[in-house]
C-alpha positions as CSV (number, residue, x, y, z in Angstrom):
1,X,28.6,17.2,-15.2
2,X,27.6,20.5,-16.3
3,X,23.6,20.9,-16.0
4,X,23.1,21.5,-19.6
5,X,24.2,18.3,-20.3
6,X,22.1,16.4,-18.2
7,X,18.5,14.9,-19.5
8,X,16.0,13.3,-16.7
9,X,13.0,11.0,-18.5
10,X,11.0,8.3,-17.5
11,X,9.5,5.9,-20.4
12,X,5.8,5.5,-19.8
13,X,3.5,3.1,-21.6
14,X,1.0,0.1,-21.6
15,X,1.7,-3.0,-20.3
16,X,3.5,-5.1,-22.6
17,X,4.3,-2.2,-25.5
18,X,8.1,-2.6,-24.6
19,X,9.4,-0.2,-22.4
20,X,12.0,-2.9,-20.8
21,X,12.7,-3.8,-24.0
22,X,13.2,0.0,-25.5
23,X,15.4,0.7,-22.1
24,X,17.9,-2.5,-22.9
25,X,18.4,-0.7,-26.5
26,X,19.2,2.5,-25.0
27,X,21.5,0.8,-22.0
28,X,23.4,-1.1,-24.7
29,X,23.9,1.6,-27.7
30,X,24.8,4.3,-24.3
31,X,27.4,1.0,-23.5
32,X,26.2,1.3,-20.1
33,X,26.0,-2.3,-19.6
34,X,28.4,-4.9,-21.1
35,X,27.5,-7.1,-24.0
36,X,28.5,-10.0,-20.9
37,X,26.3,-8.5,-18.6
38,X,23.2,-7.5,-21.2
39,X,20.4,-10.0,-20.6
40,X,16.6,-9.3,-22.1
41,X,15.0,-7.2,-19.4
42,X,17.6,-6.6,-17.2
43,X,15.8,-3.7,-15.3
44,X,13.2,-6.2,-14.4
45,X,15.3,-8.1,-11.7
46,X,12.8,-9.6,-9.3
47,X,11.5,-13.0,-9.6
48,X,7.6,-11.4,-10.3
49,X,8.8,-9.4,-12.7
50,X,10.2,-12.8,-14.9
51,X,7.5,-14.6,-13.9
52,X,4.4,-12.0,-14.9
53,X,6.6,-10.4,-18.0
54,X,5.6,-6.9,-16.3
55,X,8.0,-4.1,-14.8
56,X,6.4,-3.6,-11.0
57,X,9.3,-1.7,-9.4
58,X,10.4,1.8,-11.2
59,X,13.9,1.1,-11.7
60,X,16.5,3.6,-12.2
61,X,19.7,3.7,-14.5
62,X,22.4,6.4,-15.8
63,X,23.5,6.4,-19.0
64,X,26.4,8.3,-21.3
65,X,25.2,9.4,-24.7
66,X,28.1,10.6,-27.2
67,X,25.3,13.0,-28.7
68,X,25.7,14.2,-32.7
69,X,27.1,17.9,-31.9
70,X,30.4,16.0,-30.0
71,X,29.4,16.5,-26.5
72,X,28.5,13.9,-24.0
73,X,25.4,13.8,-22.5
74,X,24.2,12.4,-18.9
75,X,21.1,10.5,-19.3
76,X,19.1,9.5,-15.9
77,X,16.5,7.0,-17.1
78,X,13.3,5.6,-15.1
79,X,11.9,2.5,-16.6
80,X,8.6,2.7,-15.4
81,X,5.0,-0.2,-14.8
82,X,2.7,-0.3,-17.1
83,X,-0.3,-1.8,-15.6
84,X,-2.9,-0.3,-14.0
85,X,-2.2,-1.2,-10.1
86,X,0.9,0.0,-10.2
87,X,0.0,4.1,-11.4
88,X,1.8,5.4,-8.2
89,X,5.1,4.1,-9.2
90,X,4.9,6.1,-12.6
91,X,3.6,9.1,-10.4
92,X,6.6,8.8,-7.9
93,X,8.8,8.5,-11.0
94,X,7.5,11.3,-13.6
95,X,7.9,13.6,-10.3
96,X,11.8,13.0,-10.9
97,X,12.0,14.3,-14.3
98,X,11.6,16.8,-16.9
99,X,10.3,14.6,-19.9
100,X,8.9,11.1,-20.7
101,X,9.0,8.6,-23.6
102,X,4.9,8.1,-24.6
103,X,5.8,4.3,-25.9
104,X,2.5,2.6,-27.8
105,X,2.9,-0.4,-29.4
106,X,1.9,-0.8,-33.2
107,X,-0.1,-3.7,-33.2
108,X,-2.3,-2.7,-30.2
109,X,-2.3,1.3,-30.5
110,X,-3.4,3.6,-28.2
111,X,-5.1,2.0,-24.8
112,X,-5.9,2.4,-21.0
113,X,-3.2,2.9,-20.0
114,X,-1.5,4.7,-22.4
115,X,-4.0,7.8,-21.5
116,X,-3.6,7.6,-17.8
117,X,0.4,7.7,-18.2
118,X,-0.3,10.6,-20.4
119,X,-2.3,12.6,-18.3
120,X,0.1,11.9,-15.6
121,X,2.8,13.3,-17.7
122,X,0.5,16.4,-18.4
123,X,-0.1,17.0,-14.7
124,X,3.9,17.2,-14.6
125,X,3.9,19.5,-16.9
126,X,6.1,17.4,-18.8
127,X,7.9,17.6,-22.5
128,X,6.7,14.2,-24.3
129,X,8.3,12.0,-27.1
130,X,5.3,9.8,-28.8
131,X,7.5,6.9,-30.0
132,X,5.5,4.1,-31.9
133,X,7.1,0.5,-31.3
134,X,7.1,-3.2,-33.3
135,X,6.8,-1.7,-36.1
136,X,8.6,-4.7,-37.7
137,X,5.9,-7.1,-37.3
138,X,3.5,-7.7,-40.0
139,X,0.7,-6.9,-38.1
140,X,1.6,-3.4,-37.3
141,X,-0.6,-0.7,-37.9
142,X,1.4,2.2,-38.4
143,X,-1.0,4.8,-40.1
144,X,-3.9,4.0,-37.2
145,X,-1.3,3.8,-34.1
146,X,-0.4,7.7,-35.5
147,X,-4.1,8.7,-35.9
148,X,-5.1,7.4,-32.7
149,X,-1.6,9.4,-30.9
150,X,-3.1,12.3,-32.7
151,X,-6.3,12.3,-31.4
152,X,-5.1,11.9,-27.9
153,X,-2.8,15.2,-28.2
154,X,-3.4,17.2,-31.4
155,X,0.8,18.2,-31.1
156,X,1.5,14.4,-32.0
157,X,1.8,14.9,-35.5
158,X,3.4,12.0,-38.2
159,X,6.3,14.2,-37.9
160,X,7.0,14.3,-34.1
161,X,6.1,11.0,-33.7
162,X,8.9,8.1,-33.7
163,X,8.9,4.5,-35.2
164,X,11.3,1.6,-34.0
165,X,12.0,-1.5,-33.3
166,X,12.7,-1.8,-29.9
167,X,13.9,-5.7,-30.4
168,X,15.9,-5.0,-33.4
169,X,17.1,-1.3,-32.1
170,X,16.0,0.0,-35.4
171,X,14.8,3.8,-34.8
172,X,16.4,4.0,-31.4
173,X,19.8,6.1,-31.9
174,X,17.2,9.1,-33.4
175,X,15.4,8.6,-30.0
176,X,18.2,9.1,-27.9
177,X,18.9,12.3,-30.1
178,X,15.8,13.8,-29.5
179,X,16.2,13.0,-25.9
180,X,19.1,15.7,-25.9
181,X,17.4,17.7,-28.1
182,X,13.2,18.3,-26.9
183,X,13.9,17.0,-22.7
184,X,15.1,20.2,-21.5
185,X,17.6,20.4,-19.0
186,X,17.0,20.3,-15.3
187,X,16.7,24.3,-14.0
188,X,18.5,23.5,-10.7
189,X,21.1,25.7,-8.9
190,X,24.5,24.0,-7.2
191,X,25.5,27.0,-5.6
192,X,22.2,26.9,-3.5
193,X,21.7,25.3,-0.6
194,X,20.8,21.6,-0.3
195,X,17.1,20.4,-1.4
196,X,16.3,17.1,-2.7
197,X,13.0,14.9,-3.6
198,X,12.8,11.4,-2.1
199,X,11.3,9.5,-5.0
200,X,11.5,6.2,-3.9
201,X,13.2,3.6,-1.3
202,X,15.0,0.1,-1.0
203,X,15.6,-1.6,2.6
204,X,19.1,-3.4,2.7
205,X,19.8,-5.7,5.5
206,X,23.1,-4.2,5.9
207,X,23.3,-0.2,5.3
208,X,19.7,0.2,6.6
209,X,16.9,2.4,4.4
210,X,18.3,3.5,0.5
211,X,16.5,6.8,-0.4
212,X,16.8,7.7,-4.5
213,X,16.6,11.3,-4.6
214,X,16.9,13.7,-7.5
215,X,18.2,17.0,-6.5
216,X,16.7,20.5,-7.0
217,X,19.5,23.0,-5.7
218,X,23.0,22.9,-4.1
219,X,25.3,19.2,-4.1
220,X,25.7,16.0,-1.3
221,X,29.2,15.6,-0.5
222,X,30.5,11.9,0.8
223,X,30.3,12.1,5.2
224,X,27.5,15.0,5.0
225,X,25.3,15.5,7.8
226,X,21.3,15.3,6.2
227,X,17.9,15.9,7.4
228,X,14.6,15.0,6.5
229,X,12.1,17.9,6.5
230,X,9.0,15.9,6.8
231,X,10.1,13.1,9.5
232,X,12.3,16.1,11.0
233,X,15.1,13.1,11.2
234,X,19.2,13.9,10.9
235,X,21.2,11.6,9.9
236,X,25.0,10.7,8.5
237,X,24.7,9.3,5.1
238,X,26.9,6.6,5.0
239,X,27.5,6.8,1.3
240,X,26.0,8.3,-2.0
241,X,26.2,7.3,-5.9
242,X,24.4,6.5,-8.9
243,X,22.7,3.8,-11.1
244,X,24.3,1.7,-13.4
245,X,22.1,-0.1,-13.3
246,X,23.6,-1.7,-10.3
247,X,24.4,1.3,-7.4
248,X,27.7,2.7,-8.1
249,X,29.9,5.2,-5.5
250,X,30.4,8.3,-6.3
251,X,32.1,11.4,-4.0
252,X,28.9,14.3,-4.6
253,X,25.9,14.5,-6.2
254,X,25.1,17.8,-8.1
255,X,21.8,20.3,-8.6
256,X,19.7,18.1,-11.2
257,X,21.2,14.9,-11.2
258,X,19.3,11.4,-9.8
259,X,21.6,8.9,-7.5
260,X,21.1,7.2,-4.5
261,X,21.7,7.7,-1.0
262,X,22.6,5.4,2.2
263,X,20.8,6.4,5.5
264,X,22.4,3.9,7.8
265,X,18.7,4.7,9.2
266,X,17.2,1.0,10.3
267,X,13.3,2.5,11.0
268,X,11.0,1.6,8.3
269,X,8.7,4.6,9.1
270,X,11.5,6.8,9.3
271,X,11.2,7.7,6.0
272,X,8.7,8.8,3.8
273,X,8.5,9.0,0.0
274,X,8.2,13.0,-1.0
275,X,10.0,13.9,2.0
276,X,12.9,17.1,1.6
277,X,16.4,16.1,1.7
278,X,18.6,19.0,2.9
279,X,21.6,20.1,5.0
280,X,21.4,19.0,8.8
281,X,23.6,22.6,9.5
282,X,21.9,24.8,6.7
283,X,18.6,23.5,5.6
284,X,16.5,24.7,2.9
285,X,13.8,27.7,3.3
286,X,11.3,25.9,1.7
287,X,10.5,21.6,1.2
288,X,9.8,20.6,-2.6
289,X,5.7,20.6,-3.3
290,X,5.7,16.4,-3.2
291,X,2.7,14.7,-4.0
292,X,-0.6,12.9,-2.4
293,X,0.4,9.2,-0.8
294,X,-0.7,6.4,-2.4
295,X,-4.3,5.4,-2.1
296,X,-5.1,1.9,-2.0
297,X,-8.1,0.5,-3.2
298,X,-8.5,-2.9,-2.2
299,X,-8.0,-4.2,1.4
300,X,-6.8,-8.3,2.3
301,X,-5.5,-10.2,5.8
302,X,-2.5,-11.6,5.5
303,X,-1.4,-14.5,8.0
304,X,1.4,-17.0,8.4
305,X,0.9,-20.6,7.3
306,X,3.3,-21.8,10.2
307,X,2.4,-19.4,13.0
308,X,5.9,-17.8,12.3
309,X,4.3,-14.1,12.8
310,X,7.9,-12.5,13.6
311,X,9.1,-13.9,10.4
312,X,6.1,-12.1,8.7
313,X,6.0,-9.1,10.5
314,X,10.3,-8.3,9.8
315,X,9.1,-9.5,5.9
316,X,6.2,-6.8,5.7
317,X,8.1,-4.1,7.4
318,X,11.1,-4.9,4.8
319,X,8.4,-4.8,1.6
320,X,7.0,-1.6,2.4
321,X,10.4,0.3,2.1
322,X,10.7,-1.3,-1.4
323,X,6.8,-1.1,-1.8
324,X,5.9,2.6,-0.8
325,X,2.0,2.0,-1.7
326,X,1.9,-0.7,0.1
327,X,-0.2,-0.3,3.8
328,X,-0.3,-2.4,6.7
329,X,-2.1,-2.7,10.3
330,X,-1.8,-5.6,12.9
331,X,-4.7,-7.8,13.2
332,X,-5.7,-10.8,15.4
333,X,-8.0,-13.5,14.1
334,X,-9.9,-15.3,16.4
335,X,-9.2,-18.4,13.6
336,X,-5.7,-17.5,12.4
337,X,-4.0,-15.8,15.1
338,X,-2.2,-12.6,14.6
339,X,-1.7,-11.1,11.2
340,X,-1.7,-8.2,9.4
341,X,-4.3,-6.1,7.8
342,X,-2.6,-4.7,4.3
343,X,-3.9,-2.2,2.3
344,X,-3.1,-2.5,-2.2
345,X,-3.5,-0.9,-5.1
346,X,-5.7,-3.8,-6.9
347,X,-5.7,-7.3,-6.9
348,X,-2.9,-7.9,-9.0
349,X,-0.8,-5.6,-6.5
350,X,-2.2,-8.0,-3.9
351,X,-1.3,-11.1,-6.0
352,X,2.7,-9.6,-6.4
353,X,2.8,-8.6,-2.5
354,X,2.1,-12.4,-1.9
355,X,4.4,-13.8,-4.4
356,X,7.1,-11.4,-3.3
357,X,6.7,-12.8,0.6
358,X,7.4,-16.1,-0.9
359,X,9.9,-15.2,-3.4
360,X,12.2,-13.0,-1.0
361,X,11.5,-14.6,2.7
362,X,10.5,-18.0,1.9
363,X,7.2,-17.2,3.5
364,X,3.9,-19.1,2.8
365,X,0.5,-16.9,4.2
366,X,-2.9,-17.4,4.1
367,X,-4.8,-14.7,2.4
368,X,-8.1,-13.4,3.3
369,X,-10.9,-12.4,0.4
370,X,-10.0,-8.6,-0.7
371,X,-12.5,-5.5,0.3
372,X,-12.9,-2.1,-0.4
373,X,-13.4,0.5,2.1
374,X,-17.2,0.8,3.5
375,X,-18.7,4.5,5.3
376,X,-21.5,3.1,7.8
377,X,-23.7,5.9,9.3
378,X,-25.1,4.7,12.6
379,X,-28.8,5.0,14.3
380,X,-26.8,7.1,17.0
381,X,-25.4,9.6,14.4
382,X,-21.9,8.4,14.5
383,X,-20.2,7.6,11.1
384,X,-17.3,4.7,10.9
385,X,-15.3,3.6,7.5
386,X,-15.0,-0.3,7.5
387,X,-12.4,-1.8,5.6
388,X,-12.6,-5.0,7.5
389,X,-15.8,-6.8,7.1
390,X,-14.7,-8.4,11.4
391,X,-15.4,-4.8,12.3
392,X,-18.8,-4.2,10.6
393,X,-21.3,-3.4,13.2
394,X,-24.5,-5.4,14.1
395,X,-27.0,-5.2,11.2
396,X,-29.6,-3.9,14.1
397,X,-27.7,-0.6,14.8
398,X,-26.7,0.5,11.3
399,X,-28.8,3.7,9.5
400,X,-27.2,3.2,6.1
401,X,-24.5,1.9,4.2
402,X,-22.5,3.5,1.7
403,X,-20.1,1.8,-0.6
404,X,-17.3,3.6,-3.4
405,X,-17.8,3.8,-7.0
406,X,-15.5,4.4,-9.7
407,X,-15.7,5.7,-12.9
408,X,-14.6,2.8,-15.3
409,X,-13.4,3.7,-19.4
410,X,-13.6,0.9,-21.3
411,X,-12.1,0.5,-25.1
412,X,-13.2,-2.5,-26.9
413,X,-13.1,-3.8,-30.1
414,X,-17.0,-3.3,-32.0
415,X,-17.2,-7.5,-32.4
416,X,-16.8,-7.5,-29.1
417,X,-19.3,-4.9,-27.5
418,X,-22.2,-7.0,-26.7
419,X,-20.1,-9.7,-24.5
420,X,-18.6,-6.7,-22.7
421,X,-22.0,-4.9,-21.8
422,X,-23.0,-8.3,-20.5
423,X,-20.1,-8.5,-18.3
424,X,-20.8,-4.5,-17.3
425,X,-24.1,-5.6,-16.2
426,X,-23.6,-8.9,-14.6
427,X,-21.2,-6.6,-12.2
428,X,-23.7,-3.9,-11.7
429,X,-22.4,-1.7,-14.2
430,X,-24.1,1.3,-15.1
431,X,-23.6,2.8,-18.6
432,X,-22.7,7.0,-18.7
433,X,-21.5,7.3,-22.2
434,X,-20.6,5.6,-25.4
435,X,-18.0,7.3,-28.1
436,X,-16.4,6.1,-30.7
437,X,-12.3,6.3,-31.2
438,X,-11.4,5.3,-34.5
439,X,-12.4,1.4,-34.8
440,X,-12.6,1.3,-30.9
441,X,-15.7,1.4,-29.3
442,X,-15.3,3.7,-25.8
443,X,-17.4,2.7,-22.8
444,X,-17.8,5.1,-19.9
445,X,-19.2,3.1,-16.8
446,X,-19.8,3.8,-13.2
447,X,-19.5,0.5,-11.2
448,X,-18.8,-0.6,-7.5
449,X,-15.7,-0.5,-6.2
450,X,-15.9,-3.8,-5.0
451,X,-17.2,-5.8,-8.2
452,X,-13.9,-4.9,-9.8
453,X,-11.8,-5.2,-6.8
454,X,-10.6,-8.8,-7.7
455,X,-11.8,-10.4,-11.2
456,X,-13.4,-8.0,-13.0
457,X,-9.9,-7.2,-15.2
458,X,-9.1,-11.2,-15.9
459,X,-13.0,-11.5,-17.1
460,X,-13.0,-8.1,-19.4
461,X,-9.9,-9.9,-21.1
462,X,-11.8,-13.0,-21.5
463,X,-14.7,-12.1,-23.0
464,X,-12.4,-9.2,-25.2
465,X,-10.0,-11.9,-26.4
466,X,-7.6,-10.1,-24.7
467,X,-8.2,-6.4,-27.0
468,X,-9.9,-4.6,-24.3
469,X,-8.6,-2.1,-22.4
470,X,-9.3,-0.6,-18.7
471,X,-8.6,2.7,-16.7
472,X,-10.5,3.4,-13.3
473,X,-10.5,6.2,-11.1
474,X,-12.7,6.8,-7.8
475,X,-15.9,8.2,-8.3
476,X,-17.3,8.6,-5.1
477,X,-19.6,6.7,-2.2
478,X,-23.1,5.7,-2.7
479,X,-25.2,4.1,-0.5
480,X,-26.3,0.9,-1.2
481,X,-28.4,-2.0,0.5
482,X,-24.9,-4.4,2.1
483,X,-25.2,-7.1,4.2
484,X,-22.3,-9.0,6.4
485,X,-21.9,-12.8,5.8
486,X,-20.8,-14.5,8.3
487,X,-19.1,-18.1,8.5
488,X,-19.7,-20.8,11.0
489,X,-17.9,-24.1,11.2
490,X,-18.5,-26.7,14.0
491,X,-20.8,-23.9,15.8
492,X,-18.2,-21.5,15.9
493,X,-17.7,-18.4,13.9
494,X,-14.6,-17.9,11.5
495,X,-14.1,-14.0,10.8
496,X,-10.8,-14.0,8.5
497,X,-14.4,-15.9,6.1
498,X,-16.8,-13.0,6.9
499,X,-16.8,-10.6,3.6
500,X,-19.5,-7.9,2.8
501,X,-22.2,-8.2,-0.6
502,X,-25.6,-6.7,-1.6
503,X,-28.2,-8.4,-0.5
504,X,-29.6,-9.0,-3.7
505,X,-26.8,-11.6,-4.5
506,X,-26.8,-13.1,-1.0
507,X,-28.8,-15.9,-1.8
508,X,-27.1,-17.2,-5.0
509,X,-23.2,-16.7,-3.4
510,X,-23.8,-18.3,0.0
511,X,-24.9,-21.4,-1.7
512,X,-22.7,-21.7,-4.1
513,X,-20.4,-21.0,-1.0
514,X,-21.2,-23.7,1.2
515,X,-21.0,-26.1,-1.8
516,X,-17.9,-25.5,-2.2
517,X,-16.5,-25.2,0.9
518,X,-17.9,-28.8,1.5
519,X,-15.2,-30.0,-0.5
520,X,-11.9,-27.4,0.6
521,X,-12.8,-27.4,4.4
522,X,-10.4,-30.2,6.3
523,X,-12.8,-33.2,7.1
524,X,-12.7,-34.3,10.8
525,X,-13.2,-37.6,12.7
526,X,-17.2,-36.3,13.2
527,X,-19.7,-34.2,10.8
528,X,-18.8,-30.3,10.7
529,X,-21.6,-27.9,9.8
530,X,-20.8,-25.0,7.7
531,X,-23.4,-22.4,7.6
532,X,-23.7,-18.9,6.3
533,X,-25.1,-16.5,8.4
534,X,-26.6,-13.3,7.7
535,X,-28.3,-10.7,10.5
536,X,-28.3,-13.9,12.9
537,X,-30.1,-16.1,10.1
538,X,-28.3,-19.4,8.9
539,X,-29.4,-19.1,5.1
540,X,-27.1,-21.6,3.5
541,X,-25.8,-25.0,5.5
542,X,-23.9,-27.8,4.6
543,X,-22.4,-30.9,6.6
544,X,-19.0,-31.8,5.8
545,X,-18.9,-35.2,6.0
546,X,-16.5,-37.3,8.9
547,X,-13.4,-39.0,8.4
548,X,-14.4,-41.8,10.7
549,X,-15.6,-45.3,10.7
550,X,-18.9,-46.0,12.5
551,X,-18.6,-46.5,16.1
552,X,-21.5,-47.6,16.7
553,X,-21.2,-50.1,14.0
554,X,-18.4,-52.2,15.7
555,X,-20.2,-55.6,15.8
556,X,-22.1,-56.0,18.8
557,X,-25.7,-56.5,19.0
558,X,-27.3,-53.1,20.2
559,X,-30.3,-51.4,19.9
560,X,-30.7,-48.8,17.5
561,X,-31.0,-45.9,20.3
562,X,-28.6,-47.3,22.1
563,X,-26.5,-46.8,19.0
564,X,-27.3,-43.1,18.2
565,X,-26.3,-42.1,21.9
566,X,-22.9,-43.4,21.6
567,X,-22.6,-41.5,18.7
568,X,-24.0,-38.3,19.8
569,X,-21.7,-38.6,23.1
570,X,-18.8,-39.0,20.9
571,X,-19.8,-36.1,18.7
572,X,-20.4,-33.6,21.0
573,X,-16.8,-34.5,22.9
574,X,-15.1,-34.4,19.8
575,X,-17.1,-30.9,18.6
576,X,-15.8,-29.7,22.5
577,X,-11.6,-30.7,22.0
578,X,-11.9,-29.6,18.1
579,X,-13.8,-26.8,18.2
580,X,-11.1,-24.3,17.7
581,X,-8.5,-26.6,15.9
582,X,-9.6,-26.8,12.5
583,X,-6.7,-25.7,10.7
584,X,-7.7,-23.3,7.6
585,X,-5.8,-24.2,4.0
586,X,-5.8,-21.2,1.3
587,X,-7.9,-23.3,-0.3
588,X,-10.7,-22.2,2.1
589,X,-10.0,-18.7,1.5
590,X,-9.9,-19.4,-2.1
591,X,-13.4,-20.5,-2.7
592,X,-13.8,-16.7,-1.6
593,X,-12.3,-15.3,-4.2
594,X,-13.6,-17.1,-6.8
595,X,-17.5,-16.3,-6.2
């Protein structure tokens, strides 16, 4: 199709404002899918997506708009997440385009998210279309949503701003028209040679690695011999096409359009996302200027329940093709055997990754408590970055510890302040500004990296009635005074337990720890001591009681020495065969988690 005619936009928004919603419209009034096949988010086709009600893959589809002036327009649409974890997807995606979609929802206005997306659109250097959504409900509030749009960009004025219904598809065919007419065309150049961005990547079982590329200059012909600039890799692509939504063959691609491309390549590190695609026989001058890899924030062990770790490894390799911000080492545990080391975005990208292993390969693991990444100056001089507590050094050679901050915006509701600034404080929150944003109050906090690493999100809901709002970004490290915990059952030390805190809550958490572990730890035929242990000192202990009758109780007169030495005997030769077999539940791990 002739480049004027094609239109490349992503639709960015909150979570939950309705961008799988507004993209069914626009796939249904473009007929691009059949009223058969039409099915309420139909982009969101994994079983996490159903499940959570939130997009977590960028999905990409082509559509045909019949535009007002006669002409028929190519529209290459990428239905983007919306919550925080998943930023880097809507990075990779906006890379791809020339405009976005700005979608806030009516009866929630302008949040977190809805800035970050923004300012990622900005960066980009992006045309965008503020579109206000639900504005059927009863509860919508129209007048404020616009106020609150303008005050985030003073060129979002009540007449460039949109209202539908994405449910109903009221308001949507005027969106689709100003698609054609404010996105500008892609400024590409067919007769040039080859040069394509990687975007993002699938992993088929059959044809190998899928890259989606959107091309810059010159076309991909069917049997074309390819290289990657980056992983200086050649290759035969096996076949090329585009997205509708399913993939669909097609003999070229041309100089802006978005499609799809089959490696045959069966390497998952032979490809990277913001890699060049050109020529193998006549490559481009220059790659295309890509953009920073991913850069996770919180850090988990994954194991296998069954011991199956070939199963898990060929399951994590496959994930991080579909899941390009997802990072992973091998790890041995001296308690759960070998097991990887896996790198995320947040918690809830932690929570998806483990769902998805069980989801897609039928795979139940054991997951460790999540960290953050640690700098550790030694008395020596030398300076290490620990994002596993196992490798934290001995408390006796360590100079100082410093541990990352990040700068936290919260907007909340004014009924709601003083629970918040309770929660900020309780997490070691530290207040940097307080602003006001229409009937919104706007916290700016700086906050360790670690307090908000797992349930600081799920609590700010809580105690917001669900109206507050949160956008992070790294601040930088501080240091701070961090001790290693340590767990011991039966004598024996369990490092996939071990996790890092300040030593100010030490006391408090290992108590409440070996409480609770007294009730999720396996009991065995003999008593098992649990016992937290910080710089060599057991601060917290607990005896899980025995599944066992008394021995020594068995009906025969004895004397009550004679008694306690059977029983010691017995103990200590059970302590000898068990002490490495006590099999760990994630209900272990759990009681982590939930300190």
């Amino acid at each position: 199709m002739n480049e004027e005619q094609i239109r490349n936009f992503a639709i960015i928004a909150h979570i939950d404002h309705g961008k799988s919603t507004l993209a069914d419209r626009i796939m249904e009034l473009t007929h691009t899918v059949s009223k058969r096949d039409s099915q309420a988010q139909l982009l969101d086709d994994m079983e996490v997506e159903k499940e959570h009600g939130v997009t977590v893959k960028a999905r990409t589809v082509r559509n045909y708009y019949s535009a007002n002036d006669g002409k028929e327009y190519e529209f290459n649409l990428i239905d983007t997440p919306g919550h925080v974890d998943f930023n880097y997807e809507v990075s990779k995606s906006l890379a791809a385009t020339e405009g976005a979609i700005l979608l806030v929802d009516a009866t929630q206005g302008v949040q977190a998210q809805t800035i970050a997306n923004y300012r990622i659109a900005k960066q980009n250097d992006l045309v965008i279309i503020p579109v206000i959504n639900k504005v059927d409900i009863d509860s919508a509030d129209i007048e404020q949503t616009q106020k609150q749009l303008n005050d985030l960009d003073p060129s979002f004025t009540k007449e460039n701003i949109l209202l539908i219904s994405a449910k109903t598809g009221d308001g949507v065919p005027l969106v689709l028209e100003e698609i054609k007419n404010r996105i500008p065309a892609p400024q590409g150049d067919d007769t040039k040679t080859l040069k394509a961005l990687i975007f993002d990547s699938i992993y088929d079982s059959y044809q190998g690695i899928i890259v989606y590329v959107r091309l810059i200059d010159g076309n991909i012909h069917q049997n074309d011999e390819l290289y990657l600039m980056q992983a200086q890799t050649a290759f035969k692509l096996k076949s090329l096409g585009t997205f509708s939504p399913d993939l669909h063959v097609k003999n070229d691609l041309t100089a802006g359009e978005v499609g799809y491309v089959v490696t045959g390549l069966k390497d998952p590190k032979a490809i990277r996302v913001g890699d060049t695609l050109t020529l193998k026989n006549n490559p481009t001058s220059k790659p295309v200027v890509g953009y920073h890899p991913a850069s996770q924030m919180v850090f988990a062990g994954i194991y296998p329940k069954n011991n199956d770790y070939p199963a898990l490894k060929n399951a994590i390799l496959k994930l991080s093709l579909n899941d390009t911000s997802f990072l992973f080492v091998e790890e041995r545990s001296e308690a759960l055997g070998m097991g990887f080391r896996c790198g995320f975005l947040g918690a809830f990208h932690l929570q998806i990754i483990r769902e998805r292993l069980f989801d897609e390969f039928q795979l139940n693991v054991l997951t460790t408590a999540p960290n953050v990444t640690y700098e550790v100056l030694l008395k020596n001089g030398q300076r290490m970055k620990i994002n596993n507590p196992v490798n934290f050094p001995v408390f006796g050679l360590i100079q100082e510890v410093k541990e990352p901050f990040a700068k936290a915006e919260i907007t909340t509701p004014n009924e709601t302040l003083n629970a918040v600034m309770k929660l900020i404080d309780s997490h070691k929150g530290q207040l940097l500004d307080m602003g006001n944003d229409g009937n919104l109050i706007v916290l700016t906090i700086k906050i360790p990296l670690s307090e908000i690493a797992y349930r600081f999100f799920s609590e700010l809901k809580s105690v917001s009635h669900g109206y507050a709002s949160l956008n992070t970004e790294f601040l930088d490290y501080e240091v701070s005074d961090l001790v290693k915990v340590e767990i011991d059952m039966n004598y024996t030390s369990v490092d996939a337990l071990s996790f890092i805190v300040h030593r100010s809550d030490v006391n408090e958490m290992t108590q409440n720890l070996v409480q609770k572990l007294k009730y999720a730890v396996p009991r065995q035929l003999y008593p098992t001591p649990v016992q937290a242990i910080v710089e060599g000192k057991s601060i917290a202990r607990v005896d899980v009681p025995p599944l066992r009758k008394n021995a020594a109780v068995n009906g025969e007169s004895r004397s009550v020495s004679k008694k306690a030495a059977l029983l010691r005997r017995q103990s200590m030769n059970k302590r000898r065969s068990a002490k490495s077999k006590i099999k760990l539940p994630q209900d272990v791990f759990n009681t982590i988690l939930e300190l």
